[in-house]
C-alpha positions in Angstrom: 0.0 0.0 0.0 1.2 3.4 -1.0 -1.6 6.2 -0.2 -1.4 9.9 0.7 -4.3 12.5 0.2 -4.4 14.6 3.1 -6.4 17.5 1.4 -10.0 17.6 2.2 -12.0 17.7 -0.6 -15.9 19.0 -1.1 -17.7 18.6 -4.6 -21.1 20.1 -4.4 -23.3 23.4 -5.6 -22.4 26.0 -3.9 -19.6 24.4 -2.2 -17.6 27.8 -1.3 -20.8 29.1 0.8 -21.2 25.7 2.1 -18.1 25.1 3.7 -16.9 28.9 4.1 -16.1 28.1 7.5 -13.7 25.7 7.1 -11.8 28.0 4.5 -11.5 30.7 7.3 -10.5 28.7 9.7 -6.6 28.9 8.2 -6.2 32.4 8.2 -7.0 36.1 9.5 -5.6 37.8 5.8 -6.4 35.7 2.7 -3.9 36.2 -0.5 -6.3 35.5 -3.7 -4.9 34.3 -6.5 -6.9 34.3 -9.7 -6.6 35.7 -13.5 -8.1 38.7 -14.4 -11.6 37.9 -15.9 -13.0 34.4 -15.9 -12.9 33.6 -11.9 -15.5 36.9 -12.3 -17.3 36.2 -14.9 -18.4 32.3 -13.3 -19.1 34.0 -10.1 -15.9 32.3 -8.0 -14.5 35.1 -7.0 -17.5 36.9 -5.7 -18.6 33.6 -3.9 -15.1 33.6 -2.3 -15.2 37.1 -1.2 -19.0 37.1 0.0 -17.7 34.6 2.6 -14.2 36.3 3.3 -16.1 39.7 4.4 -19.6 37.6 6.1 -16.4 36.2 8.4 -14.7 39.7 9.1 -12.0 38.4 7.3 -9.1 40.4 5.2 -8.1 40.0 2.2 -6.5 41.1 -1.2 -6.5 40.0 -4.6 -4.2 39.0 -6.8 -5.5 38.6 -10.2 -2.7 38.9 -12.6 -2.3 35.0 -13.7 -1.7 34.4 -17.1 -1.7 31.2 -18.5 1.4 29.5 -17.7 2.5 31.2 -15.0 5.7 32.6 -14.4 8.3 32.7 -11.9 8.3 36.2 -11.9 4.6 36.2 -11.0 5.0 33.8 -8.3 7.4 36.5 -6.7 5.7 39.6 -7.6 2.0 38.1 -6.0 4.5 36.5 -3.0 6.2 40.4 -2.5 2.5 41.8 -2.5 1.4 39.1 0.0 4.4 39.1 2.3 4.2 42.9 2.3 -0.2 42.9 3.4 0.8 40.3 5.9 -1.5 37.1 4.1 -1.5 34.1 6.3 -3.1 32.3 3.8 -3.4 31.8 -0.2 -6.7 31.0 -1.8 -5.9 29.8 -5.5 -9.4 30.5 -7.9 -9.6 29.0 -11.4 -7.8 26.4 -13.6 -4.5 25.1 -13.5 -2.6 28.4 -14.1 -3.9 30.2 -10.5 -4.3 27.2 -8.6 -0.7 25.8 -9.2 1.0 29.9 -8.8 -1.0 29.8 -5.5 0.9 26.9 -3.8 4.7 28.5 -5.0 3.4 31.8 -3.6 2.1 30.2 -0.9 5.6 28.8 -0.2 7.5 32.2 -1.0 5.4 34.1 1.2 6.3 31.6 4.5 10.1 31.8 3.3 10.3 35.4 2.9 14.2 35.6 3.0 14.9 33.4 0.0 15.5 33.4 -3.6 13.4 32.3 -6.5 16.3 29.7 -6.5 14.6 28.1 -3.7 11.6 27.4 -6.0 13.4 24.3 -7.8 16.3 23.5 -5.0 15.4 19.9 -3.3 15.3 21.1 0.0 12.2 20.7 3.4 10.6 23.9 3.1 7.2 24.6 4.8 4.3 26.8 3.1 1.5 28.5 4.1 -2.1 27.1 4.1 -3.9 26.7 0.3 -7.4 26.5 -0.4 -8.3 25.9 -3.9 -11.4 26.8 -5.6 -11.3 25.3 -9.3 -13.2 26.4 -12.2 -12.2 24.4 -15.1 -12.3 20.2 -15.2 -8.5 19.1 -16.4 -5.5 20.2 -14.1 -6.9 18.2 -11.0 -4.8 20.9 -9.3 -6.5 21.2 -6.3 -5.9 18.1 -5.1 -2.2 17.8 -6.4 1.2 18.5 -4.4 2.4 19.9 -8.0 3.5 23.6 -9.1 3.7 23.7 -12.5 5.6 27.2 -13.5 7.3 28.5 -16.9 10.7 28.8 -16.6 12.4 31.3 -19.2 15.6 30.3 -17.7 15.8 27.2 -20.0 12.6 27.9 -21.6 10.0 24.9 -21.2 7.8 24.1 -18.0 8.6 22.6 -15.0 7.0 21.6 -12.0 8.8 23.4 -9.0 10.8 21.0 -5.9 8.1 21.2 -3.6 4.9 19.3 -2.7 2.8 21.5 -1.7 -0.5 19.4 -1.1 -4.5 22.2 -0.6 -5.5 22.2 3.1 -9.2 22.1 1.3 -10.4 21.9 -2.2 -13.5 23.3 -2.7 -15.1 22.5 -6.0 -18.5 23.4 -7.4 -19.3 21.8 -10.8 -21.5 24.9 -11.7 -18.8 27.5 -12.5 -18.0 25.4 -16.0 -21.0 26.6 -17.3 -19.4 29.7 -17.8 -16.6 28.2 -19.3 -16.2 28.7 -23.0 -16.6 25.2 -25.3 -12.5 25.3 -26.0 -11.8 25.4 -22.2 -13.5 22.5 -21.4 -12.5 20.4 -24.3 -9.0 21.7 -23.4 -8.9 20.7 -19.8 -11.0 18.0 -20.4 -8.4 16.6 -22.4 -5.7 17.1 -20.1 -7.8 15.1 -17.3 -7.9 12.2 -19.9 -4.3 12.8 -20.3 -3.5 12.5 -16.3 -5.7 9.1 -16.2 -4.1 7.5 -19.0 -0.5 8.4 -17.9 -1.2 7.5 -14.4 -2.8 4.4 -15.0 0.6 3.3 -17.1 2.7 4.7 -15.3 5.6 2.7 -13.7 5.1 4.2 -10.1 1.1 3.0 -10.6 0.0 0.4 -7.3 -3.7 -0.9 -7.1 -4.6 2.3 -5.2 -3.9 5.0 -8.0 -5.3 2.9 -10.1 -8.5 3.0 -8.5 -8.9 6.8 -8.8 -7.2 6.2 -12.5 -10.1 3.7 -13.0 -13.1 5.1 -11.8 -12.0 8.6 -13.4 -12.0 6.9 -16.7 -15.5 5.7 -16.4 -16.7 8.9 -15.3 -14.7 10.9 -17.8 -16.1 8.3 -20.8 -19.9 9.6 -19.5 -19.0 13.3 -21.0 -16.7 12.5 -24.0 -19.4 13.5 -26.7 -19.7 16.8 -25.0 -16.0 17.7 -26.5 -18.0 16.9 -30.0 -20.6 19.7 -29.3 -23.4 18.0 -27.6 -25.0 20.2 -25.1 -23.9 19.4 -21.4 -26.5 19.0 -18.9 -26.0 19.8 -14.7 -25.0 16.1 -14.5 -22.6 16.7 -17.2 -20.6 19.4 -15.6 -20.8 17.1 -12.1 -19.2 14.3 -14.2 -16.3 16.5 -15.6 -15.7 18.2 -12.9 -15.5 15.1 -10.7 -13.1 13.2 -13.2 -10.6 16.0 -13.0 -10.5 15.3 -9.3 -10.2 12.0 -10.0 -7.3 12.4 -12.3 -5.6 14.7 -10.2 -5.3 12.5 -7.1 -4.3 9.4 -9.6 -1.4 12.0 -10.9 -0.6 12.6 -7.2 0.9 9.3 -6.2 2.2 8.8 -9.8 2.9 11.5 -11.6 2.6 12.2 -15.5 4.9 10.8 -18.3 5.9 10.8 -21.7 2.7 13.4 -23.5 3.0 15.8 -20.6 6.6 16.0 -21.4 6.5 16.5 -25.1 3.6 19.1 -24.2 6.0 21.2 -23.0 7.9 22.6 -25.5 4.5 23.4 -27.9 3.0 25.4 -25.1 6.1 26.9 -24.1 7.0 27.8 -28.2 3.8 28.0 -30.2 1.4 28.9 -27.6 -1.0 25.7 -27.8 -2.7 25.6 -24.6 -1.7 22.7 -22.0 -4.1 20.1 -22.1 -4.6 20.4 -26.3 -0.4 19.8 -26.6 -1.0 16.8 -24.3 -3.5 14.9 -26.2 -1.8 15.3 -29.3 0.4 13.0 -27.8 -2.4 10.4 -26.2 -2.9 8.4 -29.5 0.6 7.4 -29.8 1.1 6.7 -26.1 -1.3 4.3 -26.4 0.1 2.8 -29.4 3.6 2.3 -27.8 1.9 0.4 -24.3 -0.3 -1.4 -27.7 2.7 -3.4 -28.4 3.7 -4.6 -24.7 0.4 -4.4 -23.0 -2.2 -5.1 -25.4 -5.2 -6.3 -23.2 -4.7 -3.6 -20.8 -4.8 -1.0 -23.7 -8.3 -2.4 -25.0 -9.5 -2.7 -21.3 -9.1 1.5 -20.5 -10.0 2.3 -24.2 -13.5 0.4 -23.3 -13.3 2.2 -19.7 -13.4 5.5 -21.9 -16.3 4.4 -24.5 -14.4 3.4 -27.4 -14.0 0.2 -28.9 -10.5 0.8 -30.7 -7.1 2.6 -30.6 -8.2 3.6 -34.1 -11.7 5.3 -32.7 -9.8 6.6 -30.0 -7.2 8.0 -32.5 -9.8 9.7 -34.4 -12.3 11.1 -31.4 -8.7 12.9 -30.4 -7.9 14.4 -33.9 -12.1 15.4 -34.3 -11.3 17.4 -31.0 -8.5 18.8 -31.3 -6.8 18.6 -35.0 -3.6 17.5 -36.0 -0.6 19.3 -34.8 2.0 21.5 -37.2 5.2 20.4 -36.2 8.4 20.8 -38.1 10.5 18.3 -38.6 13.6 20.4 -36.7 11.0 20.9 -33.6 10.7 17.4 -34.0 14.1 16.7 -33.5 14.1 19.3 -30.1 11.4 17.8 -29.0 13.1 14.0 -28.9 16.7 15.6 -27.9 14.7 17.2 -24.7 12.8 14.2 -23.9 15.4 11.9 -24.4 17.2 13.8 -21.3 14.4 13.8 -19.2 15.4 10.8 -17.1 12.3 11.5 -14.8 10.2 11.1 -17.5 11.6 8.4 -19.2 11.5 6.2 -15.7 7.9 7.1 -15.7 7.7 4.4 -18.6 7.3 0.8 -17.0 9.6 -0.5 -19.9 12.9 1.1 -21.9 11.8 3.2 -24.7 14.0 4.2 -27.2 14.2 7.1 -29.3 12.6 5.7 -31.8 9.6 4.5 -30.0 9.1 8.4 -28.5 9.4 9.8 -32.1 6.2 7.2 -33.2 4.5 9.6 -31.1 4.9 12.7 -32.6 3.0 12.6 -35.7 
């Protein structure tokens, strides 16, 4: 047995007013972190603050997140927190505020160190994260992981620490607000976290349970990517897959499509989860020739009765990627020193096996 999720986690309507109490509970001076439109239009951020001021308690917001965040966000929101005396860091929205929430979170608490700190292998405490999602792929609220851009060596990278949410606090409705190439996006990326988990070679019986049943789930909303109208139960289902996927990712970790994802979101500007599934179809193909039966059982898990339906549903969302054939090349060279990711694989891959994948 290998198990650890010590955040506690509440999926429901209206599950920031519900459970405002326990989100108070860390802090006197709340550091929000959020981007600058969506977490107002879906009503997050409002729902946040109505209970923050019902409580009598302080706060200030943060909402310059981009997508991808950047190092140099992390420490500008940590200065502005640090300075206002926060004791506590609520992250609001998808992957991009809800991962610069826990490295703020930890630069805040360490005020005398360097950015350096951010990716040096060291015991360093943080302060307490809530995290209020508002998309259905980065499962980030439930994750130790900080993913940040680093223009250092220019790619992403998740940062040294695992920094796990106190609480997650995640209400299904604010994806209705969330335009059709977000969810499909994030969506995607969810699918990407259960299939890489599931494979992966640090996978036990217990994160494949989460793997499992977020595959089952996840295969109940797949013809929404295809335009079908989604229904309350719908955005329940999507939302609760992404949680899924994120605590299978937790004891696991990603591999080989979230590392080639990198470099397209980092050079072209494809958003996260869509540079991740390009990359599903030939995963699945590579475990095809070792693992065959396991293949077909997740592909029926997902609602799809072939690697070639599967291959197809992925290019009907999302296209087919433009990729030279000297990004190609940086692509494999990168990969191919990514000893993390390469263990991640339960079997040696060569380099000819990761370029199958980039089609």
């Amino acid at each position: 047995m290998n198990y650890y999720m010590p955040t506690k986690v509440y999926q429901e309507k209206n599950a920031v007013k519900q459970h405002g109490d326990e989100m108070v509970a860390y802090g006197k001076k709340a550091l929000i972190v959020t981007g600058a439109h969506s977490s107002k239009q879906n009503g997050a951020l409002r729902d946040v603050t109505d209970v923050l001021e019902t409580h009598s308690v302080e706060y200030i917001i943060y909402d310059r997140i981009g997508e991808n965040p950047s190092i140099r966000m992390v420490m500008d929101a940590a200065d502005i927190g640090r300075d206002q005396g926060a004791d506590f860091v609520i992250g609001i929205g998808g992957g991009s505020p809800m991962d610069a929430a826990k490295a703020i979170a930890l630069m805040i608490l360490n005020r005398d160190s360097s950015q350096e700190v951010l990716y040096q292998p060291m015991a360093l405490r943080a302060l307490p994260v809530v995290e209020v999602p508002t998309t259905c792929g980065t499962g980030s609220e439930v994750t130790p992981y900080a993913v940040l851009t680093r223009e250092d060596i220019q790619t992403k990278q998740s940062i040294s620490h695992r920094i796990f949410p106190k609480l997650a606090l995640v209400d299904p409705g604010y994806l209705k607000a969330a335009p059709k190439s977000v969810l499909t996006n994030t969506a995607i990326d969810a699918l990407g976290h259960l299939i890489e988990s599931y494979f992966h070679a640090n996978a036990t019986e217990y994160s494949r349970m989460f793997a499992v049943q977020g595959m089952e789930v996840w295969g109940m909303t797949r013809d929404i990517l295809l335009g079908i109208e989604p229904e309350d139960e719908d955005y329940d289902r999507m939302m609760l897959a992404s949680s899924l996927a994120g605590m299978a990712i937790a004891h696991t970790g990603t591999s080989l499509p979230h590392g080639l994802s990198y470099y397209l979101t980092f050079h072209k500007g494809i958003p996260h989860g869509k540079a991740v599934g390009y990359f599903l179809p030939g995963y699945l193909h590579l475990f095809a020739e070792k693992m065959d039966v396991e293949v077909t059982m997740v592909l029926r898990m997902l609602g799809f009765g072939s690697l070639e339906q599967f291959t197809g549903f992925i290019r009907e969302c999302l296209g087919a990627p433009e990729i030279t054939e000297t990004e190609k090349r940086i692509m494999l060279d990168e990969i191919m020193a990514s000893d993390r990711k390469l263990a991640a694989v339960p079997f040696e891959v060569t380099r000819e096996d990761v370029a199958g994948m980039i089609k």
